[in-house]
C-alpha positions, 0 to 999 in steps of 0.5 A: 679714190672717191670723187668726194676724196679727190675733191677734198684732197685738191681742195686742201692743196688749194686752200693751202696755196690760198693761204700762202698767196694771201699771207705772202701778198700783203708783204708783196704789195709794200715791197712792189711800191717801195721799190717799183713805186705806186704808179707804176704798180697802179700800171702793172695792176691796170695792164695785167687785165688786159691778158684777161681778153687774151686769153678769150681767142681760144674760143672756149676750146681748153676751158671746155676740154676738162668737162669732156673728159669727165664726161667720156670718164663717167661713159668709161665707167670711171676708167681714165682709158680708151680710144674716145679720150685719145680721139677727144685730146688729139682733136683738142690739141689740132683746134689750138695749134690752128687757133695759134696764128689768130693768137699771134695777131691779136697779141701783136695788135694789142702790144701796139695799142698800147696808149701812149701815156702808159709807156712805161708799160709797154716793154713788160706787157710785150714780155708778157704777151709773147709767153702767153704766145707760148704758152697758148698750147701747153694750157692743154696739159693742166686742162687734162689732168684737171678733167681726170680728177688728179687734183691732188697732183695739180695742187701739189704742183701750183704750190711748189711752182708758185713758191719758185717764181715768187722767190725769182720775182722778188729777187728781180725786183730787188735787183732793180728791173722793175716792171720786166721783174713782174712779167719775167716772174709771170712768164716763168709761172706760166712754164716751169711746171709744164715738164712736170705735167707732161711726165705725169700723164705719160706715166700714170695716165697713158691711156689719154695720150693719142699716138698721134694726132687724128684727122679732124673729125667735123661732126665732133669740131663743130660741136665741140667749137659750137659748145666752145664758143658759148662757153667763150661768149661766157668768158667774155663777161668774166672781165666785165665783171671782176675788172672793168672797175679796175679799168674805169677807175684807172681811165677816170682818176689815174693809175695811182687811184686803182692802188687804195681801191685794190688795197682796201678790197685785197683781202675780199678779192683773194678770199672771193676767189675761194667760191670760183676755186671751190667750184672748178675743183668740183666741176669734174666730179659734178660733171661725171656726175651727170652721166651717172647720177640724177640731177636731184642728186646733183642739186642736193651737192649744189645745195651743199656747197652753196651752203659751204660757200655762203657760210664762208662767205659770211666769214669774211663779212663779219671779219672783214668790216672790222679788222680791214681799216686796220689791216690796211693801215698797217699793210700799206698805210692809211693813205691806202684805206679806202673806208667802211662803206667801200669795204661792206659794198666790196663784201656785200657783193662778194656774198652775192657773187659767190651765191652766183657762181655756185647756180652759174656752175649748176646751170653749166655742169646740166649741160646748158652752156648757151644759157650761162654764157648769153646771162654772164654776157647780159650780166657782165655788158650791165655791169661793166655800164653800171659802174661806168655812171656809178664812178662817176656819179659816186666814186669808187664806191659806185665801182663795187656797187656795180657788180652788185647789180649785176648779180642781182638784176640778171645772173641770179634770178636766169641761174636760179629760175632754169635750176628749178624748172630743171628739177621741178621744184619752184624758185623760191622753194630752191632759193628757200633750200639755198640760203633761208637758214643761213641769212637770219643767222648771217644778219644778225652776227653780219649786223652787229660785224658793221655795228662794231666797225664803225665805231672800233678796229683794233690797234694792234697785230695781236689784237687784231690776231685776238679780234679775228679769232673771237670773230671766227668763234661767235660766227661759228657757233652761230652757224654751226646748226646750219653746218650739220644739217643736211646736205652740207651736213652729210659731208661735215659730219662724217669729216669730223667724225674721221677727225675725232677717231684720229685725235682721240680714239673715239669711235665713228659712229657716222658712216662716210656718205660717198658723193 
């Protein structure tokens, strides 16, 4: 398979699960508080951020492992085979099982700071930490078989996974346990597919698994943690950014006033997930890039999926600002509905934050990882201060705003000013390249989206399902100029070209351009 190929079969799998997530969330969300109750699932939401920290203690070391594999696959000549892939697993796995007895101290000191008034919490998320405990070591298996590329696997996988915990989850909560119902169903995700990840290396990817584990190599430990340990210092603000609004809101209003907040942005934050989605399932094949291909190159595929992104991005603006009063309503109530203006602050920063991730995976994937973690961390420290005096200066919308400033204060103008000294174009010739021919296209079908919103929203489910569906048309053929032409459009057009030989019998005359 082409690294193209592979990329889209995982990003069709994903999508999928995706999909099912989003469908499925919105009837999970009115079953947990009507039997777990609106507090203590305000609890749950508040609590289950706090794993975010946790999973910081590996400093960075199995984040990392699957760009050392695409890079060691790209020295390889594309062959997932010989000793420096065995020397580079063995080595990983020796730094994480010493990092073991770090992890167990500090799961153990959080369950006791545990604050008093969040009590109830407190059984479940010991639950919790001790299977993140467990399962610290077994990260490495889906790290390796997302390195080498089997991202069709891993999607295959996640979906059936998924599909079994949430049926254990629901059935828990039915029975009456609560919020152990919730970290019984997350311990189980965290292990059931691991046997399964184990038989598929072994048997289609053998030439990884060491024989046994190797001394450790110093000269190789200390780059490998040195780079770990910026790439950690970027996960860092990674919780700065997507969660302390959830952290400051629960803090200054109540765990019940995270509930109408995280219900007004659910459907932005599950669709915003989509650019950090996207752009992990890319990395190994920008990665491998990197040992074969020029960085014009690169930035030509980074173009390309910021157009993608931003094109979808636009998507849920537009649908979002007038179908999510309604959509709100009918989920769980319109006591949940948080309003127009947090919506469109909600969806504004969500497109400014997709524009981020795609220049801040650029920057990783040309090797400058002290750079993006210190601009995540700068980001993610302003952030985090800025929706402090923003909630409580304005409320929850002061919380959407703040991630909003600390895209554009920091993480763009450092992302995109290292892409264009790397490449040797000027920033706004990049920025130009990046978004000048989607943003007049976007403002004029994004204004008239909030023009529409805040007088209208549908009535009903099926005017809903009709307004959705008319939004997609409008905004699709508004942009589709924008879609077809190239670099993006080197990549759609030889799918839709596939797409029309399948369906009708009509001849391609596009040849397929392999990335």
């Amino acid at each position: 398979m082409s690294r193209s190929r592979r990329f889209l079969v995982g990003l069709l799998y994903t999508y999928g699960y995706q999909i099912m997530l989003l469908v499925s969330g919105i009837w999970l969300a009115r079953f947990y508080l009507r039997y777990i109750g609106q507090h203590d699932y305000g609890l749950w939401i508040v609590g289950t951020q706090l794993l975010v920290y946790l999973t910081l203690t590996d400093f960075g070391v199995v984040e990392l492992l699957p760009q050392q594999i695409a890079y060691a696959t790209g020295r390889a000549g594309g062959q997932a085979v010989g000793h420096e892939l065995q020397q580079l697993v063995g080595q990983t796995v020796r730094l994480v099982m010493m990092q073991l007895p770090a992890v167990i101290a500090i799961a153990t000191a959080m369950f006791f700071m545990i604050p008093a008034e969040w009590r109830g919490l407190r059984g479940p998320l010991g639950l919790i930490l001790a299977g993140f405990v467990l399962s610290f070591p077994l990260r490495i298996i889906p790290a390796m078989l997302q390195g080498l590329q089997d991202l069709g696997f891993l999607g295959k996988v996640q979906l059936i996974s998924w599909f079994l915990t949430t049926c254990a989850t629901v059935l828990m909560v039915y029975a009456g346990w609560g919020l152990f119902a919730l970290a019984l169903g997350w311990l189980v995700g965290q292990m059931i597919a691991t046997p399964v990840f184990i038989i598929r290396i072994r048997r289609h990817f053998p030439g990884v698994v060491p024989k046994g584990l190797p001394p450790l190599n110093w000269p190789r430990t200390r780059e490998q943690l040195g780079k770990g340990m910026w790439l950690c210092v970027s996960q860092i603000a990674q919780p700065l950014v997507a969660g302390s609004d959830l952290l400051i809101i629960g803090k200054l209003f109540g765990p019940a006033a995270v509930v109408p907040y995280a219900c007004t942005g659910k459907v932005i934050g599950v669709l915003a997930n989509q650019a950090q989605i996207l752009m992990q399932t890319a990395t190994p094949g920008l990665c491998e890039m990197k040992t074969a291909e020029s960085r014009s190159r690169i930035l030509g595929v980074l173009v390309a999926l910021t157009h993608g992104i931003l094109t979808f991005s636009g998507l849920v603006f537009c649908g979002v600002a007038i179908i999510n009063q309604w959509f709100v309503t009918w989920w769980v109530g319109s006591k949940q509905w948080g309003g127009l203006t947090l919506t469109i602050t909600l969806a504004v920063a969500m497109l400014f934050r997709h524009w981020t991730t795609t220049t801040a995976y650029g920057v990783f994937c040309f090797g400058y990882q002290r750079r993006i973690s210190l601009t995540n961390l700068i980001d993610g420290a302003i952030t985090a201060s800025v929706c402090f005096v923003l909630t409580m200066q304005f409320g929850v919308v002061g919380a959407a705003a703040a991630s909003l400033v600390g895209a554009i204060l920091v993480s763009l103008p450092a992302n995109l000013s290292i892409i264009a000294q790397d490449v040797g174009i000027s920033i706004w010739e990049l920025i130009h390249d990046m978004v000048t021919s989607f943003l007049w296209r976007f403002l004029a079908v994004g204004g008239a989206a909030v023009l529409i919103g805040s007088k209208w929203t549908p009535s009903s489910l099926p005017v809903a399902i009709f307004t959705a569906l008319a939004i997609t048309l409008v905004y699709s053929a508004v942009m589709l100029p924008n879609i077809l032409r190239s670099p993006l459009g080197n990549y759609v057009r030889p799918v839709l070209s596939s797409l029309r030989l399948k369906f009708t019998n009509a001849p391609v005359s596009l040849s397929h351009e392999q990335s």
